[in-house]
C-alpha positions in Angstrom: 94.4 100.2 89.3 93.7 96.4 89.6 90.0 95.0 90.1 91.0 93.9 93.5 91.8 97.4 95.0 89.1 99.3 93.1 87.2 96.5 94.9 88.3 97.7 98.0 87.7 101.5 97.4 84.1 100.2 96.9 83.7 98.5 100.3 85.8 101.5 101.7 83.3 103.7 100.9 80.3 101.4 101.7 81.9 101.0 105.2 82.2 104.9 105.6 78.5 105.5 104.4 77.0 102.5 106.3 76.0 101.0 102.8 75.5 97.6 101.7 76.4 96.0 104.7 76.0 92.1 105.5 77.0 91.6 109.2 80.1 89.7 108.2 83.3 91.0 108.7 85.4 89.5 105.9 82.3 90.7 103.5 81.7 94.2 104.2 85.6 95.2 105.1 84.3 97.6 107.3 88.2 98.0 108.5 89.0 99.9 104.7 87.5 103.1 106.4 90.4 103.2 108.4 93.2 103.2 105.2 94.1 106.4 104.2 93.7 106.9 100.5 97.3 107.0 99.6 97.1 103.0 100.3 94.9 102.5 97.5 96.3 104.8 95.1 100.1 104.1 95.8 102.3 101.7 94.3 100.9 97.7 94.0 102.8 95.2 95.5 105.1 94.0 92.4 105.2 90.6 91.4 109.5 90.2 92.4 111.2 87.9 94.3 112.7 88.9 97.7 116.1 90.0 96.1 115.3 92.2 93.8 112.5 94.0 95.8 115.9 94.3 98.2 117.6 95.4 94.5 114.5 97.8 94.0 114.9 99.6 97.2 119.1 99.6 97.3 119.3 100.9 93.8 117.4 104.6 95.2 119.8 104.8 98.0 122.6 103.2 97.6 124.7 105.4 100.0 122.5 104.5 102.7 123.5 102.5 105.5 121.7 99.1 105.1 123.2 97.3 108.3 124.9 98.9 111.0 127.0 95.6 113.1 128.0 96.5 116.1 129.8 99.9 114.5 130.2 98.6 111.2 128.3 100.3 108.8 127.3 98.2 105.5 125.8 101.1 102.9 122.9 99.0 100.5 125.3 99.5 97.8 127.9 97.1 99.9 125.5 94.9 100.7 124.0 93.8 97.3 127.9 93.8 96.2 128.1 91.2 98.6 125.0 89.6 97.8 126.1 89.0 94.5 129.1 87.9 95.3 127.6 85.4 97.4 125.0 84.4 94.4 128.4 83.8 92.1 129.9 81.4 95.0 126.9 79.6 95.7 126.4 79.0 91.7 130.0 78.1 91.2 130.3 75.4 94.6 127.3 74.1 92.6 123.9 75.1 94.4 120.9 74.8 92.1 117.6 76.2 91.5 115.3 75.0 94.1 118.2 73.3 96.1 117.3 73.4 100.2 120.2 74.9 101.9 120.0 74.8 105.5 120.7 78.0 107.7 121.5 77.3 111.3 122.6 80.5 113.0 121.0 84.0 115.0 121.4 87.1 112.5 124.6 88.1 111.1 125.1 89.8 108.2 126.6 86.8 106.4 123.2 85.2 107.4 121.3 88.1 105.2 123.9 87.3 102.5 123.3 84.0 102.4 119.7 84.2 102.1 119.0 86.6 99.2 122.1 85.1 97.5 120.1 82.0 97.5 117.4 83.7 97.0 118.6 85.6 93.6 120.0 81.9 92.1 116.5 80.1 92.7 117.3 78.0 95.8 116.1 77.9 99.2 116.8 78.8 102.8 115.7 76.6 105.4 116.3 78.5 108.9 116.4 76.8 112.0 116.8 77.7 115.8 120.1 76.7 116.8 118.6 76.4 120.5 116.7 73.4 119.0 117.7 70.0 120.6 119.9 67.8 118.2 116.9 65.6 117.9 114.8 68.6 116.5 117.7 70.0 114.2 118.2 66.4 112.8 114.7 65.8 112.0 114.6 69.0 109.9 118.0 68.5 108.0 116.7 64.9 106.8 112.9 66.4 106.3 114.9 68.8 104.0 117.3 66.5 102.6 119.9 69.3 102.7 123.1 68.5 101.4 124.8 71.9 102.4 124.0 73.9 105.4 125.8 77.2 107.0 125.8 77.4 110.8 127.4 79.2 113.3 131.1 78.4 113.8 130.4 77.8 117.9 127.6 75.1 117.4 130.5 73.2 116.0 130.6 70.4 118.3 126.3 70.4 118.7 126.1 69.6 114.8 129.3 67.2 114.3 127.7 65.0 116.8 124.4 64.5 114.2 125.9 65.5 110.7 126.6 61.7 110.7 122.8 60.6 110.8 121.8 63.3 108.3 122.2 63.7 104.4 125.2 66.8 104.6 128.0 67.0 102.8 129.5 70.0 103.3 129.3 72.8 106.3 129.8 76.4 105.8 130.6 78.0 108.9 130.4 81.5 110.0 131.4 83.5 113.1 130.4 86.3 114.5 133.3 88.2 114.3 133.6 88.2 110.3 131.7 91.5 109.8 133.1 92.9 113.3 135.1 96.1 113.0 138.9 95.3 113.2 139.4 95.7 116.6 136.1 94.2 117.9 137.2 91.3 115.9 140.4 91.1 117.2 138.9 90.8 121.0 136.0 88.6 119.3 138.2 85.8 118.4 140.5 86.4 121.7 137.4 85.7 123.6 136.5 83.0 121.7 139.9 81.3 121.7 139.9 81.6 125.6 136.0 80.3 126.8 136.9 77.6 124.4 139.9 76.7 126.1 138.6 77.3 129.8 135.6 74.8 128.5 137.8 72.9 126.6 135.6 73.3 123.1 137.2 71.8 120.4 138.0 74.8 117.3 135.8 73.9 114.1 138.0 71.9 112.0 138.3 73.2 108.4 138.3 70.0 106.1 136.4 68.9 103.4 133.3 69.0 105.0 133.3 72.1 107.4 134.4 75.2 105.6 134.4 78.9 106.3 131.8 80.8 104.3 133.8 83.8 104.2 136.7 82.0 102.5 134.5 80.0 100.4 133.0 83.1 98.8 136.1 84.9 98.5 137.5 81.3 96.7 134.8 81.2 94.2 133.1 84.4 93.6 133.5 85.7 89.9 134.3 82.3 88.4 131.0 81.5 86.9 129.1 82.2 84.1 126.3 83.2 85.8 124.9 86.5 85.6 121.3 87.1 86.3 119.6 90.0 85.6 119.7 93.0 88.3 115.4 93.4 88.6 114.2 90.8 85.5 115.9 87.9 86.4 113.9 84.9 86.4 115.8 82.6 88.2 113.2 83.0 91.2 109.8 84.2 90.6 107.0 85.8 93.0 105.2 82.5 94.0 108.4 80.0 94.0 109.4 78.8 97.4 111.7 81.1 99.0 112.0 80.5 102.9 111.7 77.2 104.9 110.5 78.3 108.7 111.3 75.3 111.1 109.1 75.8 114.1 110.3 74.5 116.9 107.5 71.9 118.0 107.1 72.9 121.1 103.3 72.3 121.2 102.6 70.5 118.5 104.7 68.1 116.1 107.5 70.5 114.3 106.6 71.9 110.8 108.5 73.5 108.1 106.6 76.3 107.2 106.9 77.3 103.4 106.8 80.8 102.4 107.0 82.1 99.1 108.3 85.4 97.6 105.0 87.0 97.6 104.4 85.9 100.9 107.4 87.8 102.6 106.9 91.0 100.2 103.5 91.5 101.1 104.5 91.7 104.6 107.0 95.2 103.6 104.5 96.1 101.4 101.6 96.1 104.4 103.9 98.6 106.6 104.3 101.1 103.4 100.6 100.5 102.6 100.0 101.3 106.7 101.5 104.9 106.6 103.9 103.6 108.5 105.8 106.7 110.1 109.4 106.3 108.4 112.0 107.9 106.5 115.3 106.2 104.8 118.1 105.9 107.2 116.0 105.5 110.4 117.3 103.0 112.2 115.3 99.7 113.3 116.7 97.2 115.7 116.5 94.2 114.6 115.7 91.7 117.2 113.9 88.9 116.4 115.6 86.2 114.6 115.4 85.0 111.2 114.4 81.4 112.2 110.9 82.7 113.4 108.7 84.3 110.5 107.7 87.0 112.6 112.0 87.5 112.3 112.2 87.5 108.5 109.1 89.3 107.7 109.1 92.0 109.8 112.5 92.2 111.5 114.5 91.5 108.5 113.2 92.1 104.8 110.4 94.6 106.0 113.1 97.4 107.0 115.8 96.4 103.7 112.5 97.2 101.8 111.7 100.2 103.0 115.5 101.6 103.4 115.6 101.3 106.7 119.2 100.9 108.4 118.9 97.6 110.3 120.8 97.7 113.6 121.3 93.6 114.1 121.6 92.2 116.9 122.6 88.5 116.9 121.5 87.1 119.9 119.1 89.1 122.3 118.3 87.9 126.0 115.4 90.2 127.2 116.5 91.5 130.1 119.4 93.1 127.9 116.1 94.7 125.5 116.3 98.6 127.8 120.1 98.7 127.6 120.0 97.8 123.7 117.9 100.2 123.6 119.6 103.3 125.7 122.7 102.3 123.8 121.3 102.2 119.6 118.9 104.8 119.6 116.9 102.7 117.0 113.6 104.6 115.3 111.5 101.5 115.4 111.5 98.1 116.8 109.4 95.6 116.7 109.3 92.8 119.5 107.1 90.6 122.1 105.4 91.8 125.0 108.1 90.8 127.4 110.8 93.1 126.0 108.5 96.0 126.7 107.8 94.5 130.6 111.7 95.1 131.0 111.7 98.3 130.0 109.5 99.0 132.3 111.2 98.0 135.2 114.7 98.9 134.0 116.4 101.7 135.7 118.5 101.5 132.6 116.1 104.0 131.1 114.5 105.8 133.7 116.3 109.2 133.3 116.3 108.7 129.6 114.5 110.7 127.2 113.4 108.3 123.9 112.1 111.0 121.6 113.7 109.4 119.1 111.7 106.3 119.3 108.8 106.4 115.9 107.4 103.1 116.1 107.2 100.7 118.8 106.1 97.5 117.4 104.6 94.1 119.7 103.7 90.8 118.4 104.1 87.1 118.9 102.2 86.6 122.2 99.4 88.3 124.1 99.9 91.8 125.5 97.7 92.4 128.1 95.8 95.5 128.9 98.0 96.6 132.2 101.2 96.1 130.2 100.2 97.8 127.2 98.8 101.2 129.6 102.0 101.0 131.1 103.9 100.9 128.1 101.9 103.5 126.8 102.5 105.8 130.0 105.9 105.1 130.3 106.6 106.3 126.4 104.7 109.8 127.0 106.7 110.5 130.0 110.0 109.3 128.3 109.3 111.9 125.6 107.8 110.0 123.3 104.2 110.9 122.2 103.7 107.4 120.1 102.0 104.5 121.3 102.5 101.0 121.5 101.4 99.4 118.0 100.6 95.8 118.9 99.9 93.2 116.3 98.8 89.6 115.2 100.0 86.9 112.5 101.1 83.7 112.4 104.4 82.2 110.9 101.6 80.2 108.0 100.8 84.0 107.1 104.8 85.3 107.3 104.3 86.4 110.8 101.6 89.5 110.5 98.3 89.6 109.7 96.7 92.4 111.4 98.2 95.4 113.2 97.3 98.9 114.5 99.6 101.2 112.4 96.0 101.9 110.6 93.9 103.1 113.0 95.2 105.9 114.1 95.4 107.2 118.2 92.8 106.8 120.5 92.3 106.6 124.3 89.3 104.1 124.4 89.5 100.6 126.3 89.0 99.5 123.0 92.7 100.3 121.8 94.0 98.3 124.6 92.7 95.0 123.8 92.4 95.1 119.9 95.3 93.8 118.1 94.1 96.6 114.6 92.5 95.1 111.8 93.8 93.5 108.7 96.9 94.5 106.8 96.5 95.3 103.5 96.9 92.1 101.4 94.7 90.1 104.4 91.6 89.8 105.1 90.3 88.1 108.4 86.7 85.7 108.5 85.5 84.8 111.9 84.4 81.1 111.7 82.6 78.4 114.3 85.4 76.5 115.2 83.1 73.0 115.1 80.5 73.9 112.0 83.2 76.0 110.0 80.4 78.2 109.7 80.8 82.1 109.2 80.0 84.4 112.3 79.3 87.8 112.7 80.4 91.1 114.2 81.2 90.6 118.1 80.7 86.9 117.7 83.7 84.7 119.1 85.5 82.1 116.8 88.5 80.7 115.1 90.4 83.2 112.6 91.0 82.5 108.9 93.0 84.2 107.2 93.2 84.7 103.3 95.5 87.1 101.3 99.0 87.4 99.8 100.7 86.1 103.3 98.8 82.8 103.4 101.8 80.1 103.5 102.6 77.7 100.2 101.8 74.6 102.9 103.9 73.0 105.2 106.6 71.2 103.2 106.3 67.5 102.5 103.0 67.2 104.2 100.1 67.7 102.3 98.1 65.8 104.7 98.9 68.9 107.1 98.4 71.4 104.7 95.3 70.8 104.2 93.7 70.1 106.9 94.6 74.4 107.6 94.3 75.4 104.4 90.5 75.5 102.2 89.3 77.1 99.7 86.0 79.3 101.1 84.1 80.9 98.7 86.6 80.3 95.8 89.5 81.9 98.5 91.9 80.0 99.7 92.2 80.2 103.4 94.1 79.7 106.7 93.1 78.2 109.5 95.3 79.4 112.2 93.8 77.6 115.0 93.5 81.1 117.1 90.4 82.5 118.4 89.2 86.0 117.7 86.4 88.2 117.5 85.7 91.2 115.0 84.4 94.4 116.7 81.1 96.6 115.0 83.9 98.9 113.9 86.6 96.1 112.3 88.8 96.1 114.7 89.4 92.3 115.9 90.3 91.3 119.2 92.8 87.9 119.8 91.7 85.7 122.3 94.5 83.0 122.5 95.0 79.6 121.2 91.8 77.2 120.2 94.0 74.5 122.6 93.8 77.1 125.2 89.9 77.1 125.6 88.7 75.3 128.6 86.1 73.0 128.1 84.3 72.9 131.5 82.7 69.1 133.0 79.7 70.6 131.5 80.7 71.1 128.0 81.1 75.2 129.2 83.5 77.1 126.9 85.6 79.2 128.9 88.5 81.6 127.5 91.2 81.5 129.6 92.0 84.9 128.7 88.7 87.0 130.0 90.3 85.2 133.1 93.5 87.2 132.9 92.1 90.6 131.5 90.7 90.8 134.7 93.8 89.2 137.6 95.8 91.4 135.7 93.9 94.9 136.8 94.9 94.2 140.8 97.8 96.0 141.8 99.3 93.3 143.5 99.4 91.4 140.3 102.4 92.0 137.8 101.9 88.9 135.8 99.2 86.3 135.3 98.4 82.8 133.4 95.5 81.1 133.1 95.1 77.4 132.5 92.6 74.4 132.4 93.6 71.4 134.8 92.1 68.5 135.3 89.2 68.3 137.7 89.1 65.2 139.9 85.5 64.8 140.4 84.4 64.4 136.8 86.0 62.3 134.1 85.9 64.9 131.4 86.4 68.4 131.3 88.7 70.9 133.5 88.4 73.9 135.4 90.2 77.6 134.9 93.1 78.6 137.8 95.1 81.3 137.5 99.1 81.3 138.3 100.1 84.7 139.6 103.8 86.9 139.6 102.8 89.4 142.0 104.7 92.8 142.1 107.7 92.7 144.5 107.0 93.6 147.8 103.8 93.1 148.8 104.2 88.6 148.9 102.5 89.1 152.7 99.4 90.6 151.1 98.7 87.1 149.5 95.2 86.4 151.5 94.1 89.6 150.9 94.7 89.9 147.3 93.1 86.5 146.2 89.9 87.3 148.0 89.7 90.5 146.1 90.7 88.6 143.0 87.9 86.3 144.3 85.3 89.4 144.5 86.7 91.1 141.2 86.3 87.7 139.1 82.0 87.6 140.5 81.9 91.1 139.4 83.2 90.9 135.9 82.4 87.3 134.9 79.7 84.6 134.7 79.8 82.8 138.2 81.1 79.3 136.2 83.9 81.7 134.1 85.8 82.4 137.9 88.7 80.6 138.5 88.5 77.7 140.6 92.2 78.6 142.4 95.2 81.0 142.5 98.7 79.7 142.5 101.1 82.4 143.5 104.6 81.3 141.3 108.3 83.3 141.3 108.0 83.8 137.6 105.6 83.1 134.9 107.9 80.8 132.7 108.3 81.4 129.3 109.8 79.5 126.0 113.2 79.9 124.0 110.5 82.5 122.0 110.0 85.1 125.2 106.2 82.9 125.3 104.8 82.1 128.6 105.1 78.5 128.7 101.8 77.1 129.9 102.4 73.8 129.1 104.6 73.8 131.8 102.3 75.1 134.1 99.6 72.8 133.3 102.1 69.9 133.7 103.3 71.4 136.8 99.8 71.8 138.4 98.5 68.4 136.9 101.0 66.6 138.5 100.8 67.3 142.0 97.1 67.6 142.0 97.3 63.9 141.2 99.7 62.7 143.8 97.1 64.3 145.8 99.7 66.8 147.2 97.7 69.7 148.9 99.2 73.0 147.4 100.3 75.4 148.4 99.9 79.1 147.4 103.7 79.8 146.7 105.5 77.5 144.5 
């Protein structure tokens, strides 16, 4: 047992006994009481690099279906053949240790290939949304330098337009349909053949600079020398860079987000650590994409570690979430609070029983309290007696950093706004956002995070890096530029974005989501945002409204609802907390991530409240 989990036991017990205690949460670790002992006593993270913790798992159950693609079942044994075969090619075409190859593509199982193979030689993926403008994809292939990428054969005529301005020299492309079953394939490249002739899409050349993977591998696989060891290897080790995460830049300049082995291990290890409710062979659908952390540490290497059988699905629109569903049957999933809104409202599933369902995992965004009862309700009469387990991270700490696996099932108004406590190799210090200083239980500030997920840095900006990351205390820590607070009992509470809090003419704080905890409770409303705008009779500051998706059906009742939201807001908040107006809107709008976009919606609002436009209440 190492110091740092008999350390743990200690403050475990403390917290249970009501010992020793210091009114900081990131001190006393009053959330241990909640770990079973098993997560002390079980195995310790190993010090491997993503591959062969994939090796680790594959070798006790080998027969196992790893990835199941559209019908096409790839046992763990088949899939680290492949890998390895990859790992050959890649050697052989000449990638080298620490090389940045760039990955532009959703999931495919040539896209898992790809990145332990590079993983298991010593170079790098660099993943990035192929939604991404060609400005944004550009900027990220020249921050990278990347000589070689693999992209998706029908973003052909997106990247020929930029390979030009970038430092490429040779494409690997990949389609869909190379892992199809025969006869999916067959009708995969048909329809391919004919929606590029109807839009008259030029076919990816094959030439010296755009090749097929597939073909590539096949070329060169076996002709090297190389031959790492299976689990000794050292071509990569725990803390070498693994995985460059391109975020998109949507708020704030882009950033390549550099995660290390240990980083994306710690994140399986947290779910085995959680007593996660599993056994090999269940299947998880994997949804979120490998160009978001959130994708490739919980939707990707998490269930490969565990021997889970990863049901991929390449490209998801949300609305499509209840039928994938319906149709694969899946164990656990994890996604963002608007995939379980849809299943709410589908009739897709509203005869269905989901018994089958284990885990149902939500992160990325805010889940608000109406949602998350729904969801609840609608599992228990759907047959399934688990709950909704929502969660919190950031991609600078591989995408989780607390969750609610550990605390077990309660009916309190507690579990519906806490996001859990801190995974295993996390711990979470509630800070004064202006003084840095640490605060204490129920006191509201930024979250820092320290632990085995915290990010190497963003690469090639160290001016960046650390202005997020410090050492405190001799711990090196995260800034994450989200605002929290940490219950008596350890359970912490996410409050939004730092760049969300309205700063009122007065200097008032006000957190836009107290706002929305309380819009959301009328029955009218199905969907709220609130933002600060600017005020036009002060210079400085701006003032809370709230933009409003009401529940279909009831648009006449408009009057009436926003003076009850009026009454409802004096009730349950300070007087100069209330929102200063109610926009009723179609949709609340949301990014390429399933986010709601509220940058649009403050631009939207700022814009014709300074033409002086008188607005109206349905936009």
């Amino acid at each position: 047992m190492t110091f740092e989990t008999r350390n743990k036991l200690k403050l475990r017990m403390n917290a249970k006994d009501g010992v020793n205690q210091t009114n900081y949460p990131h001190l006393d670790q009053r959330h241990l009481k909640y770990y079973d002992l098993n997560a002390f006593y079980g195995e310790e993270l190993p010090d491997l690099s993503i591959y062969e913790m994939l090796v680790k798992t594959a070798k006790k159950h080998m027969n196992v279906v790893a990835i199941d693609f559209y019908g096409r079942k790839i046992t763990y044994a088949e899939m680290i053949k492949k890998i390895d075969e990859y790992a050959d090619a890649f050697k052989n075409m000449g990638v080298k240790k620490g090389e940045i190859v760039t990955i532009i593509s959703p999931n495919t199982p040539e896209v898992f290939y790809s990145i332990y193979a590079l993983n298991k030689i010593g170079a790098v993926s660099s993943i990035i949304d192929p939604r991404n403008s060609n400005d944004r994809i550009k900027f990220h292939l020249n921050e990278t330098k990347s000589k070689r990428a693999i992209m998706l054969d029908v973003l052909y005529p997106k990247i020929d337009r930029l390979i030009g301005d970038t430092n490429l020299k040779e494409v690997y492309t990949i389609s869909i349909s190379d892992s199809l079953p025969f006869g999916l394939n067959f009708l995969q490249k048909s329809k391919t053949l004919i929606e590029n002739c109807r839009k008259r899409l030029p076919n990816c050349p094959k030439n010296d600079k755009y090749k097929s993977l597939v073909k590539e591998v096949s070329k060169h696989k076996g002709k090297s020398k190389f031959k790492p060891r299976m689990i000794t290897g050292t071509y990569s080790k725990k803390d070498d860079l693994a995985i460059i995460i391109n975020t998109s830049g949507t708020t704030a300049a882009p950033k390549g987000v550099m995660l290390s082995n240990d980083n994306i291990n710690a994140v399986a290890y947290n779910y085995i650590k959680s007593g996660m409710n599993y056994d090999v062979g269940d299947r998880f659908l994997g949804i979120m994409p490998c160009f978001v952390a959130y994708g490739v540490g919980v939707g990707t290497h998490m269930p490969f570690a565990l021997g889970l059988t990863n049901v991929v699905i390449p490209a998801l629109k949300a609305e499509e979430f209840p039928k994938i569903v319906v149709k694969n049957k899946p164990n656990h999933f994890a996604g963002v609070p608007t995939h379980y809104q849809y299943l709410l409202e589908s009739p897709v599933v509203r005869n269905k029983n989901l018994n089958y369902i284990k885990t149902a995992a939500a992160g990325g965004d805010v889940f608000d309290k109406k949602c998350k009862r729904g969801t609840n309700e609608f599992l228990h009469n759907h047959g399934c007696d688990n709950k909704v387990k929502v969660g919190y991270g950031s991609s600078e700490n591989a995408g989780v950093a607390a969750s609610q696996f550990y605390i077990g099932e309660s009916t309190s108004e507690n579990e519906l706004s806490t996001v859990g406590i801190p995974v295993y190799y996390t711990n979470i210090e509630i800070v004064d956002p202006e003084t840095g200083e640490s605060l204490a239980y129920n006191e509201e500030g930024e979250i820092v995070l320290s632990g085995r997920g915290v990010m190497l840095g963003y690469f090639n900006n160290e001016e960046l890096t650390n202005e997020v990351i410090e050492y405190r205390n001799g711990v090196r820590s995260l800034h994450t530029g989200d605002l929290g607070v940490i219950a008596s009992d350890g359970t912490m509470q996410f409050l939004g974005r730092i760049k969300r809090l309205i700063v009122g003419p007065d200097g008032h704080k006000i957190f836009p989501k107290m706002i929305e905890e309380v819009v959301i409770n009328h029955k009218y409303v199905k969907s709220c945002a609130c933002v600060g705008v600017k005020d036009s009779h002060h210079v400085n500051g701006a003032v809370p409204v709230v933009f409003i998706e009401m529940v279909p059906g009831h648009e006449s009742e408009v009057d009436k609802m926003i003076e009850e939201l009026k009454t409802m807001s004096l009730q349950c908040l300070p007087e100069r907390d209330v929102a200063q107006d109610y926009q009723i809107i179609e949709k609340i709008p949301l990014t390429k991530n399933e986010k709601v976009d509220y940058d649009f919606l403050i631009d939207k609002y700022n814009n014709e409240y300074r033409e002086g436009m008188k607005l109206s209440r349905i936009i």
